[in-house]
N, C-alpha and C positions, 0 to 999 in steps of 0.2 A: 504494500500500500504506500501512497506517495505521501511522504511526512514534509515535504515544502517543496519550494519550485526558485530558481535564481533567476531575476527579471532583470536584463543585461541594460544599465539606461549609464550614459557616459556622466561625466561630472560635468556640473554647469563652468562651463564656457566662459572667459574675460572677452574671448573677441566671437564676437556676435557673427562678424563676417564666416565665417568656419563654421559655421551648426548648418545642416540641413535645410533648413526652416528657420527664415525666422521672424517669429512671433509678435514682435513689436506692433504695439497698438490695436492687435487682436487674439493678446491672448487666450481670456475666456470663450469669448466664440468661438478659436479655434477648437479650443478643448470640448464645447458643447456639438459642432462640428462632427467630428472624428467623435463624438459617444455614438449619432445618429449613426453614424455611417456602420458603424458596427453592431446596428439591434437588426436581425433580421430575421429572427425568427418570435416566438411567444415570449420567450423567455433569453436574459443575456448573462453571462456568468460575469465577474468582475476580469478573470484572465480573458477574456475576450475583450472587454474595455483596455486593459493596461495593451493590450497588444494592438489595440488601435492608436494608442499614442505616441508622439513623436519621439524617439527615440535622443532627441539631440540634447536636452535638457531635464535633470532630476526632477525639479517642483515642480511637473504636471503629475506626479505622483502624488502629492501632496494636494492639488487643486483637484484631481478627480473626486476624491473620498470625500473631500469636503463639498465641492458641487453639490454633490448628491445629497448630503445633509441638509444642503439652505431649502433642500423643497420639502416639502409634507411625505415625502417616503423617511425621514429620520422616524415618522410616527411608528414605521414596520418596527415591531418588538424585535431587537439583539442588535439592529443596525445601526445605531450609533454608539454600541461598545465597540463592533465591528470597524464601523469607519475611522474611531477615535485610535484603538490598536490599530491600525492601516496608517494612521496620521503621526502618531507615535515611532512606529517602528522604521518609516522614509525616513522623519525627522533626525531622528538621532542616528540612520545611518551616513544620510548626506554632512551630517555634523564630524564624522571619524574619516570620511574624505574618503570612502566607500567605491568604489567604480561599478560595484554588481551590489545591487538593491533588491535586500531576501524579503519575500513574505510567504507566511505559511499557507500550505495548500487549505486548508478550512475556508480561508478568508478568498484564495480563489479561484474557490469552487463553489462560492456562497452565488444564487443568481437570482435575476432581481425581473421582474414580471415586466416583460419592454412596452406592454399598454400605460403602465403607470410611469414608467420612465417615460416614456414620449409624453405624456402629459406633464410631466415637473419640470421635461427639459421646455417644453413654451414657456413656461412662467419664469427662468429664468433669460429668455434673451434678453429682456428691456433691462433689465439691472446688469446683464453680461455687455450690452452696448455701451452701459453708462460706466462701466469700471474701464472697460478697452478708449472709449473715447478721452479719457482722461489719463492714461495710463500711456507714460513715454518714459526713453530714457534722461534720465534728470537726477541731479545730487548722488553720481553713484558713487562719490565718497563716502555715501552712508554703508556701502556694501564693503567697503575695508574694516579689519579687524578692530571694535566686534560689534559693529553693524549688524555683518549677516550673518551673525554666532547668536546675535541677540533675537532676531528675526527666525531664527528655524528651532530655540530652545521655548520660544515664547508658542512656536508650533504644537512643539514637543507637550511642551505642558495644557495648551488645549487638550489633544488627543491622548493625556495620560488622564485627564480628568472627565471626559466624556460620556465612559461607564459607570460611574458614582455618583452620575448625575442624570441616569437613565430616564427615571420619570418622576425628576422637573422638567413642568414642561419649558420647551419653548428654548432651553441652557444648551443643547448639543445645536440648533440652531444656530442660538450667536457665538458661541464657540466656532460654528463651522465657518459663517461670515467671515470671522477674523483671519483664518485660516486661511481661506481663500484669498484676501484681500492682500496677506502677505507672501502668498506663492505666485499672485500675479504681479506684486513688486518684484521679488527673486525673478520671475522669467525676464518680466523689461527692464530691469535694473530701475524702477523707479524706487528713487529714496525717499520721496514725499511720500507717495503711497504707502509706502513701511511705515515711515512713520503713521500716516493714519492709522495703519492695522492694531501699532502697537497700542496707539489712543487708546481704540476700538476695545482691544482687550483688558485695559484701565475700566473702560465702561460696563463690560460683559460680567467681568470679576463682582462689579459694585451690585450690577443686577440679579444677576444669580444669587448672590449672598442676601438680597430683600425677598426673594423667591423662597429658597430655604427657609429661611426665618418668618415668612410671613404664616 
């Protein structure tokens, strides 16, 4: 029986010109993009999504898991332990300067029903248009040490937190936003954008903790 599976994604890139693809100024839609293009039957496994994406850069592994959270499929019971270990486990590989990014076969072999995904993915182009339209490369001194040590721990600790916060509602959401918002700084090197995410995640912490408590 298969106990995991090694998903070959190169390190992110300083020069942009050399990547396959690149990404700049669409990168959500790209990623929303390449899900479509890989639902083609009832049902899509997640190793079927990762093998739709671009190979050229780590943090679409990172932006996929989370995607998926920002729509009302986080509501499926186990998937946002699932996605948060998924966001967890990129994180802190891409953090050790990793070249081959592991996750375990459970997580993907997990599939996800492609009528509900085509539905979560419409709801997010208007907010994938408004991150990509806003999103260039800018201040990418923020991405020298430890900018982007800060940006993918700040990840990390979303997606270690995700599962213990199962059902509060609405928490693996803005956890995933943040998420997202800072894998789509990492892909264009927007350092503005980081910094919103990490706002973001100042604000998510304060909310969750009135959630808990309320």
């Amino acid at each position: 029986m298969t106990v995991g599976y090694c998903w070959i994604f190169g390190t992110l890139s300083r020069t942009r010109a050399n990547s396959p693809r690149d990404l700049r100024g669409q990168a959500v839609a790209e990623i929303l993009a390449r899900i479509r293009g890989a639902i083609t039957g009832r049902t899509v496994s997640v190793e079927t999504l990762l093998r739709a994406m671009d190979p050229a850069a780590q943090p679409v592994l990172l932006l996929l898991p989370a995607l998926i959270l920002v729509t009302p499929l986080s509501g499926i019971p186990g998937l946002s332990s699932l996605g948060g270990l998924s966001i967890a486990l990129v994180a802190s590989q891409i953090l050790l300067r990793r070249p081959v990014i592991w996750l375990p076969a459970f997580v993907l072999r997990r599939e996800l029903s492609a009528d509900r995904l085509q539905r979560a993915l419409v709801r997010l182009d208007r907010p994938a248009r408004f991150i990509d339209r806003r999103s260039v490369a800018r201040a990418e001194w923020f991405f020298d040490f430890p900018g982007r040590q800060l940006a993918l721990v700040t990840c990390l600790a979303c997606g270690l937190v995700m599962p213990f916060l199962e059902l509060v509602p609405f928490s693996a959401t803005t956890l995933a936003l943040v998420v997202t918002i800072l894998a789509a700084a990492l892909l264009v090197r927007d350092g503005l954008l980081a910094a919103v995410g990490l706002g973001g995640f100042a604000l998510a912490i304060v909310l969750i903790a009135k959630l808990v408590t309320a």
